[in-house]
Residue frames as qw, qx, qy, qz and C-alpha x, y, z in Angstrom:
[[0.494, 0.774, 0.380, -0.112, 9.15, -7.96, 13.53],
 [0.553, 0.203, 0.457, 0.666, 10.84, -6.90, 10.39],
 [0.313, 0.789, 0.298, -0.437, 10.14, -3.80, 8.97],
 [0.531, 0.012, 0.410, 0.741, 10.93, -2.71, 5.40],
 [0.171, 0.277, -0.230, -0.917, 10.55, -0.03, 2.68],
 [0.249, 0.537, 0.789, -0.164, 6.81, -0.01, 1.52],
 [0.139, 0.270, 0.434, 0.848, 5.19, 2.29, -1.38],
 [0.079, 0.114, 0.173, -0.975, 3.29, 5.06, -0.14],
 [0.044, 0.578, 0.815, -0.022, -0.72, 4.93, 0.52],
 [0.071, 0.099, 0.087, -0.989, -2.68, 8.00, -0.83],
 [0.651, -0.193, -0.263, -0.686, -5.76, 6.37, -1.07],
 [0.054, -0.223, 0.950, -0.210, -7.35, 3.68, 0.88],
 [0.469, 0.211, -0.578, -0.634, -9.03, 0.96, -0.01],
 [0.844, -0.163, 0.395, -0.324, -10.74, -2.62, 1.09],
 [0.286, 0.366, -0.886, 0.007, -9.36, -5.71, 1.57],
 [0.796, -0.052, 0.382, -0.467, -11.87, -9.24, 2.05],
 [0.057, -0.209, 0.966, 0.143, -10.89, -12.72, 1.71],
 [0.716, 0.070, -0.035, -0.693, -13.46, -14.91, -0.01],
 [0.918, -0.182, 0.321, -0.147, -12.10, -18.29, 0.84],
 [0.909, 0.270, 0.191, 0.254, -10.21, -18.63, -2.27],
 [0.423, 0.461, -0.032, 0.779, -8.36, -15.09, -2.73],
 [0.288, -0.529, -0.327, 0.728, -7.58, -12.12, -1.03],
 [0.385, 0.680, 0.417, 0.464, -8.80, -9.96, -2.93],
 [0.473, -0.347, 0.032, 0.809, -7.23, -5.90, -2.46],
 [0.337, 0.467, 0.439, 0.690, -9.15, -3.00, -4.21],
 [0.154, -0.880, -0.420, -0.159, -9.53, 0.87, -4.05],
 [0.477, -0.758, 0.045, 0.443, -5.97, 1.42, -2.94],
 [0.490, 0.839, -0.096, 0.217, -4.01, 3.66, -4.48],
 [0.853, -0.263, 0.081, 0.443, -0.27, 3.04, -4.01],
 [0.200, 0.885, -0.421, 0.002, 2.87, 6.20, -4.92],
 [0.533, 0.593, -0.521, 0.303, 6.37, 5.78, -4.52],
 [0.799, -0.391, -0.299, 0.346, 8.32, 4.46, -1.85],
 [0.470, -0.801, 0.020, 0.371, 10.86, 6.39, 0.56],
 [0.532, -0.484, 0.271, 0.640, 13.78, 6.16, -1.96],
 [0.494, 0.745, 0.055, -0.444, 11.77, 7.04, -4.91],
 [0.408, -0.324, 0.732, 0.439, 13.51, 5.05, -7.71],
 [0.391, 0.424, -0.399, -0.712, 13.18, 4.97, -10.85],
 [0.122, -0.088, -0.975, -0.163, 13.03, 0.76, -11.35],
 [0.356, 0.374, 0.755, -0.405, 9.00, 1.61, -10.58],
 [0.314, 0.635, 0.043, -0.705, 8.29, 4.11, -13.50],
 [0.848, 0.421, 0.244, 0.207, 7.50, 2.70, -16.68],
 [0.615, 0.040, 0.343, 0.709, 10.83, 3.24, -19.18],
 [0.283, 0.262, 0.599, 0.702, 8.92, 5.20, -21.70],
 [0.112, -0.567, -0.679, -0.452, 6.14, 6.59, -20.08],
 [0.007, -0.476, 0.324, -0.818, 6.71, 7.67, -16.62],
 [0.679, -0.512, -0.093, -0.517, 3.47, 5.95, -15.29],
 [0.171, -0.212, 0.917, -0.293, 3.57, 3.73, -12.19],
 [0.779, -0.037, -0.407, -0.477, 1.21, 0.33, -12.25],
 [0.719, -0.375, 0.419, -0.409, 0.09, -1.52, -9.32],
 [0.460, 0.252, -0.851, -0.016, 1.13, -5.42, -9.11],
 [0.723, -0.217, 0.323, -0.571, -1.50, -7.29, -7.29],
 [0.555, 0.122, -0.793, -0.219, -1.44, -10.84, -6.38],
 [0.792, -0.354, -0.196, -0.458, -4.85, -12.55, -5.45],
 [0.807, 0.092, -0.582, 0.047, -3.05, -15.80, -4.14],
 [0.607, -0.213, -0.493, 0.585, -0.93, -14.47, -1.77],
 [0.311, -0.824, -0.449, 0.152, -3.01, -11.57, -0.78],
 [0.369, -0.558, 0.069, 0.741, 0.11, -8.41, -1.72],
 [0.271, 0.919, 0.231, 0.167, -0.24, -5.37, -3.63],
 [0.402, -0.422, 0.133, 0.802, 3.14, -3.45, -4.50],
 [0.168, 0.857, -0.278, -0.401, 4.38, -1.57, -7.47],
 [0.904, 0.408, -0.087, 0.096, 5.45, -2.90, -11.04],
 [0.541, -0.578, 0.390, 0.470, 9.19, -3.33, -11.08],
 [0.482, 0.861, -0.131, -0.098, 10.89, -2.06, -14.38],
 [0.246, 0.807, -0.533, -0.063, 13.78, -3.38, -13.67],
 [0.812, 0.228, -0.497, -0.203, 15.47, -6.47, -14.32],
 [0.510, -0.030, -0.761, 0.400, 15.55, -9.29, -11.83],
 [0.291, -0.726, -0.582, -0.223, 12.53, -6.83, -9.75],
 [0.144, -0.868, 0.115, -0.461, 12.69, -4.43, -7.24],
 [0.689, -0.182, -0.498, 0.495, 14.96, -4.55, -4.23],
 [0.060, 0.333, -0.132, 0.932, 14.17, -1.03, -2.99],
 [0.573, -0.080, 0.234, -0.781, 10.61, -1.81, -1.34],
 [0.087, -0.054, -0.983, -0.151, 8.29, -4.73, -0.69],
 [0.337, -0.340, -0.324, -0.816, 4.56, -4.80, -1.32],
 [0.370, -0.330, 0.492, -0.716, 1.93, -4.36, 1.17],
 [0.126, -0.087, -0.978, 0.141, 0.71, -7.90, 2.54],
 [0.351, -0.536, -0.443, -0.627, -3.44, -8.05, 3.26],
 [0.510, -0.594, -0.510, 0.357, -3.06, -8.21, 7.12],
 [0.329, -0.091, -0.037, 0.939, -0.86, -4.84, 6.81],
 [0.177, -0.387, -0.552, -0.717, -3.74, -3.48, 4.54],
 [0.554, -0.411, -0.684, -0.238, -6.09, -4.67, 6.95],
 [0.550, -0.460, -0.468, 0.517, -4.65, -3.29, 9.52],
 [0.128, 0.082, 0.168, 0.974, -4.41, 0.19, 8.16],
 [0.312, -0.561, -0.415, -0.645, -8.38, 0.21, 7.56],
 [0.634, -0.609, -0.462, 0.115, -8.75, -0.73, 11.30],
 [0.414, -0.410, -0.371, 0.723, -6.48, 1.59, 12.75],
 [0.015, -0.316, -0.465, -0.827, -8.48, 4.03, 10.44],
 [0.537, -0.514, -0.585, -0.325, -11.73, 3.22, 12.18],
 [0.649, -0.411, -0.513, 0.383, -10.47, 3.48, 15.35],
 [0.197, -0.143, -0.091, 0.966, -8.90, 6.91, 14.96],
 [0.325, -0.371, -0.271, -0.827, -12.18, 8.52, 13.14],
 [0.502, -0.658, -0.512, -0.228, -14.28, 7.05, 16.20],
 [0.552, -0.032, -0.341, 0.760, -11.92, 9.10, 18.26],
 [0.121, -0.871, -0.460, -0.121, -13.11, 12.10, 20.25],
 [0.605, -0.107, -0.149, 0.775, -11.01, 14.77, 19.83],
 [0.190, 0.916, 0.353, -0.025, -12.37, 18.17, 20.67],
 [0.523, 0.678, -0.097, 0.507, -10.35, 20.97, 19.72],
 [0.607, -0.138, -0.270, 0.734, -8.30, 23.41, 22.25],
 [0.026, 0.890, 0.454, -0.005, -9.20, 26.18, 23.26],
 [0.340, 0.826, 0.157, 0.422, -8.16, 29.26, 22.43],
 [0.223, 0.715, -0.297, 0.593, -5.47, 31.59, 23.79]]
């Protein structure tokens, strides 16, 4: 397994294939580890998701020419795998510690 640089989840969102697309919505995507600038618009500052149905990945626009090479966007199994290991931790029984 590969691993690479990935933009930062601060929301999270659902991900369901309907035969024809993957389809990826509700997530809310920051910066990556090395924080660069080639995500931020030129002029404005915002960032702006890049989603593509076909092949099921959700990154960050690139601003800069010839695209990003700092990060690579999140794939719908990854996604998918986030909500599940979600689910798994909140059915988790963790009582607290007691005290002194």
């Amino acid at each position: 397994m590969t691993r690479a640089q990935k933009p930062s989840v601060f929301q999270v969102g659902r991900v369901w294939d309907d035969g024809n697309a993957v389809v990826v919505s509700g997530w809310g995507l920051g910066l990556c580890i090395s924080a660069c600038a080639c995500h931020r618009h030129p002029s404005a500052g915002h960032l702006a998701i890049a989603e593509d149905q076909a092949q099921g990945l959700i990154g960050l626009v690139s601003h800069r020419e010839g695209g990003c090479d700092c990060c690579e966007p999140w794939t719908a199994d990854e996604l998918s795998a986030v909500v599940r290991d979600l689910q798994v931790v909140a059915g988790l029984d963790a009582p607290e510690p007691l005290a002194g």
